[in-house]
C-alpha positions, -999 to +999 in steps of 0.1 A: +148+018+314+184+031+306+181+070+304+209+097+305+190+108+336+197+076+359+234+064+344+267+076+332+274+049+310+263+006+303+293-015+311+296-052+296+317-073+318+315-105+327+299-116+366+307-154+366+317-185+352+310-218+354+334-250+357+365-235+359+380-230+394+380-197+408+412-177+429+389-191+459+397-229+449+357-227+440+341-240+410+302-235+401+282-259+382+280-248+346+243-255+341+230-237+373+252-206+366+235-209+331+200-210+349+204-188+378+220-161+354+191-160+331+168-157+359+183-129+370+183-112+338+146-119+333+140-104+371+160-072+358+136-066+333+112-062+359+126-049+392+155-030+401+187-057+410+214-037+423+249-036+430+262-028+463+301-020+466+320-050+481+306-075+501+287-062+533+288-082+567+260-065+578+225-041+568+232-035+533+225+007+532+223+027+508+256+023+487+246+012+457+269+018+427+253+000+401+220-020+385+225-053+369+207-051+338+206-083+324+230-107+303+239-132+290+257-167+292+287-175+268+294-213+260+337-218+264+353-246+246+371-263+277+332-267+288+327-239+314+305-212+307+311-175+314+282-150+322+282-118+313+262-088+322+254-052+319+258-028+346+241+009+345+263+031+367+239+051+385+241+087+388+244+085+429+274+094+447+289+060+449+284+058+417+304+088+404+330+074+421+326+038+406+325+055+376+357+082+379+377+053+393+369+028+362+377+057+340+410+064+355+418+024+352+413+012+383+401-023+385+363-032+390+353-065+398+324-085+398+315-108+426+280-128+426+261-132+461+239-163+467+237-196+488+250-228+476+263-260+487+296-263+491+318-296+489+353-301+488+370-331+468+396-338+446+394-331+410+396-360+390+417-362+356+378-375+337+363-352+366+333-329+347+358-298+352+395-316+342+395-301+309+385-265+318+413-267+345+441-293+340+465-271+366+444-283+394+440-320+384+448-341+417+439-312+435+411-305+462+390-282+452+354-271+463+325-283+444+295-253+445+260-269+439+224-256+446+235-221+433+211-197+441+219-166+429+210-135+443+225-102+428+261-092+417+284-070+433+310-044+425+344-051+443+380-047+444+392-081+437+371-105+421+377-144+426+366-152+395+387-130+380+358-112+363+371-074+358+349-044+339+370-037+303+392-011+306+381+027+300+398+053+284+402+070+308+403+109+307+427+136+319+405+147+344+394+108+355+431+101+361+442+130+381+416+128+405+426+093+412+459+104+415+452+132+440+431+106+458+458+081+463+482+108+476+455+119+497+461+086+509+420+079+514+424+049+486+455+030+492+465+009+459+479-025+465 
């Protein structure tokens, strides 16, 4: 239940996509990001799917940011498909920061965690993904099947290129980001 009490705010952003080729040379099958998607959205109705902050290479703790709240999947007209979700930025302390830092423009990315099989090959001009990505015609790229999807998380850079909207951000929101970069705790590339 979205409440004042829990979140600051209800972003819409997008948290994948589906036949076009990522910044990671990777491209997801359109239909299983369709399915795995809506699953998860349909699990968010019923337990808590969070967000953690990056992508941990070890125990997950307790830095949770966000809760995926469900979505949905847009059809493009190249063929791909783009999910998009809704993230409730909790009232924790990562989550003020997610939230001061998205206010004072910094970007926040999506990134999806699951297991799939991956398969390198090259893309073929009447390949299924040509038309959503003529650049990399002739090109290997990898092939991600079997996606199952796990949660999404909130990250610096996002392969897919999938960013939260920007905020307006306040007076307030942008000085503190400016006093933390000087501070020289967050260094911006």
């Amino acid at each position: 239940k979205v409440t004042e009490e829990l979140y600051h705010c209800v972003v819409q952003a997008p948290t994948s996509t589906g036949g076009r080729v990522n910044l990671n040379r990777r491209a997801y099958d359109p239909e299983e990001v369709r399915e795995q998607h809506s699953r998860l959205s349909q699990d968010s109705q019923t337990q808590f799917v969070d967000g953690l902050k990056g992508h941990p290479t070890g125990e997950e703790g307790w830095n949770i940011p966000v809760r995926f709240l469900g979505g949905e999947v847009v059809e493009n007209v190249d063929g791909s498909v783009t999910a998009m979700g809704n993230f409730g930025i909790l009232k924790t302390s990562d989550g003020n920061d997610v939230h001061t830092l998205w206010r004072a423009g910094f970007p926040i990315g999506v990134s999806l965690r699951g297991l799939c099989y991956m398969t390198e090959a090259v893309l073929d001009k009447d390949g299924p993904y040509a038309k959503a990505n003529p650049e990399f015609v002739g090109q290997k790229i990898t092939y991600c099947t079997g996606l199952r999807l796990k949660k999404y998380d909130v990250v610096r850079r996002a392969s897919a290129e999938t960013y939260w909207p920007t905020a307006e951000a306040s007076t307030e929101a942008r000085e503190a980001l400016l006093a933390v970069t000087e501070s020289g705790a967050l260094p911006l590339e």
